[in-house]
N, C-alpha and C positions, 0 to 999 in steps of 0.2 A: 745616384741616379742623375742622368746630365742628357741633356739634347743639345742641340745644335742647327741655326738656320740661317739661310744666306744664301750664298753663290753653293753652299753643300748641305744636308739635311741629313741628321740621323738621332739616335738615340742609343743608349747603351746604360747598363746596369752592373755596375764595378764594383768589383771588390774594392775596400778604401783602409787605410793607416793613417796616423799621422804621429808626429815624431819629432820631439822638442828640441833642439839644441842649447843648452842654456848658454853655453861659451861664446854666440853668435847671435843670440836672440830674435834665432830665426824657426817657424813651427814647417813641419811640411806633410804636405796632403800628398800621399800617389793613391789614383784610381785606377789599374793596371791591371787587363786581360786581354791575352795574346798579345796581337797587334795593336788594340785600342788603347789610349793612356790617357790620361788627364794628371799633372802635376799643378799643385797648388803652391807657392813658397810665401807665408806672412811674417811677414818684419815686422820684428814687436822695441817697442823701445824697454819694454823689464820681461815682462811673461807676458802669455797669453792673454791676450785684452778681451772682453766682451763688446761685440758689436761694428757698424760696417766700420770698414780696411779699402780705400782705396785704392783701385788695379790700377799698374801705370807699366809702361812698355820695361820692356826687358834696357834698353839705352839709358833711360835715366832711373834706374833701377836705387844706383846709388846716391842720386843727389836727388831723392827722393824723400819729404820727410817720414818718419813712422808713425807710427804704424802704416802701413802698405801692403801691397800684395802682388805678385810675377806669375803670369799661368801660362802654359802651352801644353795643346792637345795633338796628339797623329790616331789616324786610322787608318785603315785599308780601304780604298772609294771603290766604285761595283768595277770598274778597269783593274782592281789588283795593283792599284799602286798604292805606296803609303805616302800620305799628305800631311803637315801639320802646320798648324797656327800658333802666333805665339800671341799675350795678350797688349793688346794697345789701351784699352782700357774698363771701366766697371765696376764692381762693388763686390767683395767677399765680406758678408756677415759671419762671424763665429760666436758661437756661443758656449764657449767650454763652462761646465761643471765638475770641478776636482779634476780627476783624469781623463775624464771622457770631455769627450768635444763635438757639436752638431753645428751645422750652419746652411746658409747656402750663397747661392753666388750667382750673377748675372755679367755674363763681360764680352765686350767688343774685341774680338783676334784676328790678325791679320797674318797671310802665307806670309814668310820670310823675305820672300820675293815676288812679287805682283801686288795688284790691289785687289785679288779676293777674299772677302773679311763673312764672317760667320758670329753669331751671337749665341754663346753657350749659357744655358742655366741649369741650374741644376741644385742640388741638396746634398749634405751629410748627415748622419742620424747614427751616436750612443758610439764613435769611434772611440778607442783608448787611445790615451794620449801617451806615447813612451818617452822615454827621454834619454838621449843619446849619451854617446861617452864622452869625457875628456875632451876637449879638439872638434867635436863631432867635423862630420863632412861637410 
């Protein structure tokens, strides 16, 4: 469940995954229907950590210490175009138990290009956690 307010306004209720890499020790959330998306990525320094992950923009992504977290959202606006935000900054709280993981998240996104920024929040709730192959992606 995630909304969104700003310079745009909406809400949506997503299907949601998430998907552990151990190789990278990186977890990843997709909330993905149709055209709507919400990707979540948490940088963990060993496994999956309990509790807030600070959002920092996609630029300093990597000189960023961990635990962290990189989001970016698109949708379709009432014009029929697709828009999206990536994150500048905020808080993703997780709360994994064994395989399953909940949490939720509050974060500052900004278009790619311009200054119109929107604030998403939103929730996870009893996701399995899978764990990727070898190398993961």
């Amino acid at each position: 469940v995630l909304e969104w307010t700003g310079t745009s306004r909406g809400r949506a209720v997503l299907p949601a995954t998430v998907a552990w890499c151990p190789s990278n020790r990186v977890a990843t959330l997709e909330a993905i229907s149709t055209d709507t998306g919400l990707i979540i990525t948490v940088l963990e320094n060993d496994s999956l950590s309990r509790g807030p992950h600070q959002v920092v923009s996609p630029e300093i992504r990597d000189a960023s210490p961990r635990p962290s977290a990189v989001a970016a959202i698109r949708w379709v606006n009432d014009s029929g175009a697709l828009v999206g935000f990536r994150s500048v900054s905020g808080v993703v709280d997780v709360q994994p138990d064994g395989n399953i993981a909940s949490g939720s998240f509050q974060m500052l996104m900004r278009k790619p290009v311009g200054l119109d920024t929107v604030v998403v929040r939103g929730d996870f709730r009893g996701l399995a956690v899978t764990a990727g192959a070898v190398g993961c992606p």
